[in-house]
C-alpha positions as CSV (number, residue, x, y, z in Angstrom):
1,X,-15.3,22.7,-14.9
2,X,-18.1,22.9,-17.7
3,X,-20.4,20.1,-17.8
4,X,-19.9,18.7,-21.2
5,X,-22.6,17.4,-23.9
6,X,-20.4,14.6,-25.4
7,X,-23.2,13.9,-27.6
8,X,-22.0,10.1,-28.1
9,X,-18.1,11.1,-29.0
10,X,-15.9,7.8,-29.0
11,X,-13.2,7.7,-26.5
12,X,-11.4,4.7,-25.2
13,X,-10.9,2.8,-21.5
14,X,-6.7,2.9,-21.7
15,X,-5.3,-0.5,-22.2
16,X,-3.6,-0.9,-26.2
17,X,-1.5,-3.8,-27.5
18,X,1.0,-2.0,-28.6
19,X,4.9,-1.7,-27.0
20,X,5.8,1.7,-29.3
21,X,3.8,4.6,-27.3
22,X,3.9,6.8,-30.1
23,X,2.7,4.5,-32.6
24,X,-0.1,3.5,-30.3
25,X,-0.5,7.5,-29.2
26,X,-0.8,8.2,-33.5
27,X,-3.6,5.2,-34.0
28,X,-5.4,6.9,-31.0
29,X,-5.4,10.7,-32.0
30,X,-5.9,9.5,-36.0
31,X,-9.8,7.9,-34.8
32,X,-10.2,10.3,-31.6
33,X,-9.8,13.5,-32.1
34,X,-12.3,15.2,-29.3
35,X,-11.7,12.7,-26.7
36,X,-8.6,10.9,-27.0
37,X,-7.0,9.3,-24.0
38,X,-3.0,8.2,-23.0
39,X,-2.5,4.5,-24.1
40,X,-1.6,2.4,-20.9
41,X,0.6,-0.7,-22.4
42,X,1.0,-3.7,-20.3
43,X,2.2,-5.6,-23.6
44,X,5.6,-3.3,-23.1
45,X,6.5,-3.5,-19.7
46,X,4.9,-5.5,-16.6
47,X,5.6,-1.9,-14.7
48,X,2.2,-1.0,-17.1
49,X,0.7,-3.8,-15.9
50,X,-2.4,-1.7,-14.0
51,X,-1.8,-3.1,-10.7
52,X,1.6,-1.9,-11.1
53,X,1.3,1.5,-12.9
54,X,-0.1,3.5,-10.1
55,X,2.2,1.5,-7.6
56,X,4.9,3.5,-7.6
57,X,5.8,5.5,-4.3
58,X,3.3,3.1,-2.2
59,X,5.3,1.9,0.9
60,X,6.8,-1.3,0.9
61,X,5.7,-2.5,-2.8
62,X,7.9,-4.2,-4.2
63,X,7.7,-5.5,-7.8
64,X,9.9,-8.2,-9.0
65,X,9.3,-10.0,-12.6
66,X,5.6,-10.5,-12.9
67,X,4.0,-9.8,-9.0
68,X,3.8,-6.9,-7.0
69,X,3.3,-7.4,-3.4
70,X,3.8,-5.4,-0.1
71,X,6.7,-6.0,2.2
72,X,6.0,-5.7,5.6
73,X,9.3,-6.2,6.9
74,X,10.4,-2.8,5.8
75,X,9.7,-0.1,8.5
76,X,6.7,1.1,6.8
77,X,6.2,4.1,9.4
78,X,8.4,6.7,7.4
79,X,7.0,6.2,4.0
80,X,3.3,6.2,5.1
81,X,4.2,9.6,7.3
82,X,5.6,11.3,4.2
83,X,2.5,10.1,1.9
84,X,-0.2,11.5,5.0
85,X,2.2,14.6,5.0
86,X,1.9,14.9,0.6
87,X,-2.1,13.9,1.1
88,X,-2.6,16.5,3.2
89,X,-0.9,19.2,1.4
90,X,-2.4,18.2,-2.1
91,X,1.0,18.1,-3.1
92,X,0.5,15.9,-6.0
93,X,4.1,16.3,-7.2
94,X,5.6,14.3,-5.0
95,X,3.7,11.1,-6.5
96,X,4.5,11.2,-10.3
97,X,4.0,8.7,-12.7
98,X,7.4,8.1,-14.7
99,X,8.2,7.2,-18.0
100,X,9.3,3.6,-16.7
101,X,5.0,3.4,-15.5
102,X,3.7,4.8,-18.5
103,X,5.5,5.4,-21.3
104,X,2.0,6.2,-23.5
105,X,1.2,9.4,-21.0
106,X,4.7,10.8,-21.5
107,X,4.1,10.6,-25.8
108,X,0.8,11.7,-25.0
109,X,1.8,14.5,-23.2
110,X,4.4,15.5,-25.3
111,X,1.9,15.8,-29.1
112,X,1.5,19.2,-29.9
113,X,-1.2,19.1,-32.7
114,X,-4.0,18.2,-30.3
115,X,-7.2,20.2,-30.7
116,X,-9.6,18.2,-28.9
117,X,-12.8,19.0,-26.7
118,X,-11.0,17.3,-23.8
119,X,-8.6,14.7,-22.6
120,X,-9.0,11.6,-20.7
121,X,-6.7,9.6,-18.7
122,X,-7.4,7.0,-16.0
123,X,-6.4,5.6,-12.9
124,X,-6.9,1.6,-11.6
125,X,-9.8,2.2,-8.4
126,X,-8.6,1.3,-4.9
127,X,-11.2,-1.0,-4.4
128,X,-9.5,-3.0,-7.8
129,X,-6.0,-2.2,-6.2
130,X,-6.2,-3.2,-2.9
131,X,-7.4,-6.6,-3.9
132,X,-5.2,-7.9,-6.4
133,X,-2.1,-6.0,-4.3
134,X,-1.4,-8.5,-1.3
135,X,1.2,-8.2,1.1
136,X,4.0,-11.2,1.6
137,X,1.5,-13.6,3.7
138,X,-0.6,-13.2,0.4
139,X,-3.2,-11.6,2.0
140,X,-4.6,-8.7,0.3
141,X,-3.9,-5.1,1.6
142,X,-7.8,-4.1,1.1
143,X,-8.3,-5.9,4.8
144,X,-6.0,-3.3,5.9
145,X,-7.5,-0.4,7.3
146,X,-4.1,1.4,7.1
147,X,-3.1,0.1,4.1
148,X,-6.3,0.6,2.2
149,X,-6.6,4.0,3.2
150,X,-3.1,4.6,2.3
151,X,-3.5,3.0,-1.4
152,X,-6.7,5.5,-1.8
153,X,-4.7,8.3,-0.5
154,X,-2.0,7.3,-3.1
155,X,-4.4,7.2,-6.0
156,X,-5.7,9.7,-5.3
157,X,-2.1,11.9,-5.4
158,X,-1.4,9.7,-8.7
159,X,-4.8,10.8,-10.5
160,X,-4.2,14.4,-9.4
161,X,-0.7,14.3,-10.6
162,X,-2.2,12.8,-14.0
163,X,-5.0,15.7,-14.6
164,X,-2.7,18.0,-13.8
165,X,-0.4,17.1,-16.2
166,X,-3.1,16.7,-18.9
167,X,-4.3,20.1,-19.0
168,X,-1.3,21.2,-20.3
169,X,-3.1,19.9,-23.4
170,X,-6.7,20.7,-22.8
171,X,-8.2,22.6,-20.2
172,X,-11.3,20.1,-19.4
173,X,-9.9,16.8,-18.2
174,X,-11.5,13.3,-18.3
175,X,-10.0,11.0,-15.0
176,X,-11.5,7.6,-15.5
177,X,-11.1,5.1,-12.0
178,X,-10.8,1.9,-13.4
179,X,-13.0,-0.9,-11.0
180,X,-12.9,-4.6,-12.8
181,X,-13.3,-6.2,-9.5
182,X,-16.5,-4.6,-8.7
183,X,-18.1,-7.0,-10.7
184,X,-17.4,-9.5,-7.7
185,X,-19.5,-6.9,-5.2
186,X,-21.5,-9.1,-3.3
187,X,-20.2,-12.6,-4.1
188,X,-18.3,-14.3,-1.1
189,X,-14.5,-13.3,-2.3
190,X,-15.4,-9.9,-1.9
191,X,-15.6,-9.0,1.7
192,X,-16.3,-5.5,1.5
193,X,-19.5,-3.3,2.6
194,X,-21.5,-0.9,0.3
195,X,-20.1,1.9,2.5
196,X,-16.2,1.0,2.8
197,X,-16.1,0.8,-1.5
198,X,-18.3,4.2,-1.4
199,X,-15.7,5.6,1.0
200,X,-12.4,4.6,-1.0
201,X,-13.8,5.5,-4.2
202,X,-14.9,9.1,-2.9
203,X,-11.3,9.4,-1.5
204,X,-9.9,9.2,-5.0
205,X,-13.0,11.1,-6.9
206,X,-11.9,14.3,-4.1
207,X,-8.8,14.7,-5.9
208,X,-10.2,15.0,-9.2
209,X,-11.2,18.2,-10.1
210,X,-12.4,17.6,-13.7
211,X,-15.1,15.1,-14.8
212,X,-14.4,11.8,-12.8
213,X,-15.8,8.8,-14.4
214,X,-15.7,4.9,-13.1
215,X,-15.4,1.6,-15.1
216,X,-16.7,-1.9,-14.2
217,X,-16.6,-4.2,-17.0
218,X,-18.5,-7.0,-16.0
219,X,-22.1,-7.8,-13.8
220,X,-22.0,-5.0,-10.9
221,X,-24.8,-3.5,-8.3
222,X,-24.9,-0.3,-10.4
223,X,-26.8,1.5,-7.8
224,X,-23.7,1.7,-5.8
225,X,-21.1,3.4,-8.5
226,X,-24.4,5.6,-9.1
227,X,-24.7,6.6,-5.5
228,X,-20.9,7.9,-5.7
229,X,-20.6,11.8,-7.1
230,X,-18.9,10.2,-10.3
231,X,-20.0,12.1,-13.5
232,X,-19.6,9.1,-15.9
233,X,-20.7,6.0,-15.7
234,X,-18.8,3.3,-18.2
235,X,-19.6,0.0,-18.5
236,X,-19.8,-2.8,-20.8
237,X,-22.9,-2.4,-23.5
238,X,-21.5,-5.2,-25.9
239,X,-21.5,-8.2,-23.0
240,X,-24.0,-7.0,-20.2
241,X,-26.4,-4.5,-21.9
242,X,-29.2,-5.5,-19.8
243,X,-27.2,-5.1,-15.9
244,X,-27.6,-1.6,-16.0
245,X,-31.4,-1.7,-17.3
246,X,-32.2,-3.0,-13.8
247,X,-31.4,-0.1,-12.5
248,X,-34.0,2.5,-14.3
249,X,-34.7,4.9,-11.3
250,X,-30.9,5.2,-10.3
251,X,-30.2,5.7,-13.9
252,X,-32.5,8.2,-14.2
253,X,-31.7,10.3,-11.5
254,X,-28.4,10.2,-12.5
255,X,-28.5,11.4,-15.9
256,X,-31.6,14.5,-14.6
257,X,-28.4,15.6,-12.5
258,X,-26.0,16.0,-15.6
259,X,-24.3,12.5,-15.8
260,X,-22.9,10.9,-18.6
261,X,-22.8,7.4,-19.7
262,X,-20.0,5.6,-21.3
263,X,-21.6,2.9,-23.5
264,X,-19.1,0.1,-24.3
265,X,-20.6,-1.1,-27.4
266,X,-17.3,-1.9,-29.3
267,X,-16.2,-5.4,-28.8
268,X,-12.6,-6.3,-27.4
269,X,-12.1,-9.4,-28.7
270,X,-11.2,-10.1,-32.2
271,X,-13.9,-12.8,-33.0
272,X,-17.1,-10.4,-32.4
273,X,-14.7,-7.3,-33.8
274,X,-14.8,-9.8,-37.4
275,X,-18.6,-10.2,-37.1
276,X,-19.4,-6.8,-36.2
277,X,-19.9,-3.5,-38.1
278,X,-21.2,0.1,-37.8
279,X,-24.5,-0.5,-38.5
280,X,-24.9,-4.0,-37.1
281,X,-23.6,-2.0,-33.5
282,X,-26.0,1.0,-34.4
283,X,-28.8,-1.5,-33.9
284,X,-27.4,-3.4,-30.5
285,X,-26.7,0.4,-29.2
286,X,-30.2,1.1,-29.5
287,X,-31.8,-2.2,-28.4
288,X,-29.3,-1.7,-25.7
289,X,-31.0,2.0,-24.6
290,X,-34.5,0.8,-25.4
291,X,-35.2,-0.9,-21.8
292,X,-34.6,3.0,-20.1
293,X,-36.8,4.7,-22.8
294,X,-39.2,2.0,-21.6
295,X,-38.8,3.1,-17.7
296,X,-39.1,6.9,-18.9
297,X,-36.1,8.1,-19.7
298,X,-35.8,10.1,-23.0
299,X,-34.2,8.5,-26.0
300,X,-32.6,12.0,-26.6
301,X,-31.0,12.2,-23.2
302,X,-28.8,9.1,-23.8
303,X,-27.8,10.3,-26.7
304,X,-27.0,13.6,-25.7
305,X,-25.2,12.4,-22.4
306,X,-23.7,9.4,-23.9
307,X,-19.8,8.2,-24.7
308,X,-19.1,5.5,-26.9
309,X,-16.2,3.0,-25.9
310,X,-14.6,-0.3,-26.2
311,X,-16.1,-3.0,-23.8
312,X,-12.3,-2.8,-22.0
313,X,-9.7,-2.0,-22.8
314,X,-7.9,-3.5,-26.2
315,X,-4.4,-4.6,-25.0
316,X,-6.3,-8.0,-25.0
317,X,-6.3,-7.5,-28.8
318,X,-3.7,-10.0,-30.4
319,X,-2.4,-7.4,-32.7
320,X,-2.1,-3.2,-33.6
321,X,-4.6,-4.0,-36.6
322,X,-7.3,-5.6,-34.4
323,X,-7.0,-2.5,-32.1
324,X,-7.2,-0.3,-35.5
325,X,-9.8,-1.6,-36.5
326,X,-11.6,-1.8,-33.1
327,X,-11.2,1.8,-33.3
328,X,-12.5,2.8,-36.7
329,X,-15.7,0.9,-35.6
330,X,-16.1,3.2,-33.0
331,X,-15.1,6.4,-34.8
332,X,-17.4,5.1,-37.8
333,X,-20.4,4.3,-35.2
334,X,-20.1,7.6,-33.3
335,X,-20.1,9.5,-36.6
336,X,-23.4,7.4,-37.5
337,X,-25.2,8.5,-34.4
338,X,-24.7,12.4,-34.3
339,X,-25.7,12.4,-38.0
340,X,-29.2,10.6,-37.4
341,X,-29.5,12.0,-33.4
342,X,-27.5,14.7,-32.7
């Protein structure tokens, strides 16, 4: 697949606020029309949740009002044979994700007036999944070699499944993992070496053929999402601007081998959203970038191998209106940039 130029296009992380899927699929292909993305929508059904969405098919989970958890009392020997068997055949069909899931991919993938530059869709990370998913002692399945292996081998199937299905409407895909808890690498609940999260993540990236990106949106060691073969790098501009700066030489390198970065400069929270406007976020986008022209790395280059986002994703967002408007900001900013830069 090409290596794309985004050039600062908006594009979003997933989450909306909505429960209709093709009123939230309309607000996203009315502001994004190179870039736009499925809407995942917890606020509908607590199988959106993103613990939950990719959950489906995973031996032994079992979800039951609000928690999803592993049961090992099942004979978990048959199901984990048949999801080696479907891993090692690529056969990505035998892991949908349903309407039940994800009712905003299925709208998604039904709109026909789509002319867009490329798709994206995403995936929660195994790193993300196999800590918050705990089995019924409460213990999460992460500290399971066989169970964390099998939940990468599952997303993996899930965000095959998922590009697959989106190139139906454009032919380059966008596969975003989603990673929230990697801004816990390091601290004492997170009991994991630099090497095992390397390892899971790689296991999903290998079933991505398009560009694979990875989201953290909080305080992370950068330099070991950078050290992955992810293409895009999206984190949040609006709240931690100056984590990534640390990094300058990682960064660099990075972007000198064709990598993008997803700048998460629109807020997600409707206080900043009422403060904010295109021009006040024009000038925290570039204080933002100014630290790496500092350490050398061309003002141009960001710009041309930039994304614009949200922070996270906008289902926090109390209502459709907030998330509109979260959305023209970003359409409105983008436009702002490529007419001065681009």
């Amino acid at each position: 697949m090409p290596n794309i130029e985004f050039g600062c296009l908006p594009t979003i992380i997933g989450s909306m606020p909505h429960t209709d899927p093709s009123e939230a699929c309309s607000q996203i292909t009315h502001y994004l029309k190179d870039l736009p993305a499925w809407p995942q929508l917890p606020k509908r059904s607590f199988l959106e949740n993103m613990y939950v969405q990719f959950s489906q098919g995973f031996p032994g989970a079992v979800v039951e009002e609000d928690k999803i958890y592993i049961d090992r009392s099942q004979d978990l020997d048959k199901p984990l044979e048949k999801l080696y068997a479907a891993y090692l055949e690529n056969n990505v069909d035998k892991y949908p994700i349903s309407p039940d899931y994800a009712a905003g991919l299925h709208s998604f993938l039904a709109l026909t007036n789509l002319s867009p530059l490329a798709v994206k869709g995403q995936v929660t990370g195994p790193v993300s999944w196999g800590l918050t998913v705990t089995d019924d002692e409460r213990k999460s399945i992460i500290y399971d070699e066989a169970l964390a292996d099998a939940a990468a081998k599952l997303l993996r199937l899930k965000a095959g499944w998922q590009e697959k299905a989106l190139s139906q409407l454009s032919r380059n895909t966008v596969i975003f993992v989603d990673e929230p808890y990697m801004s816990s690498f390091g601290s004492a609940f997170f009991a994991l070496s630099r090497e095992k999260v390397v390892s899971l993540l790689e296991e999903v990236f290998s079933g991505i053929g398009g560009l694979k990106g990875v989201h953290c949106c909080g305080n992370t060691d950068w330099s070991v999402l950078l050290s992955t073969s992810v293409d895009i790098l999206s984190f949040d501009a609006y709240n931690y601007a100056q984590s990534l700066s640390l990094y300058p030489s990682e960064v660099k390198k990075f972007l000198d081998s064709q990598g993008t970065i997803a700048w998460g400069i629109i807020p997600n929270d409707e206080e900043s959203l009422a403060k904010e406007s295109a021009s006040s976020l024009k000038d925290r986008l570039e204080e933002a970038m100014a630290p790496f022209t500092r350490k050398g790395i061309r003002f141009k280059q960001l710009i041309q191998q930039g994304l614009l986002t949200p922070s996270c994703g906008l289902a926090r967002l109390a209502t459709e209106e907030a998330a509109a408007q979260a959305l023209e900001l970003l359409s409105e900013l983008s436009a702002k940039i490529r007419q001065r830069y681009m």
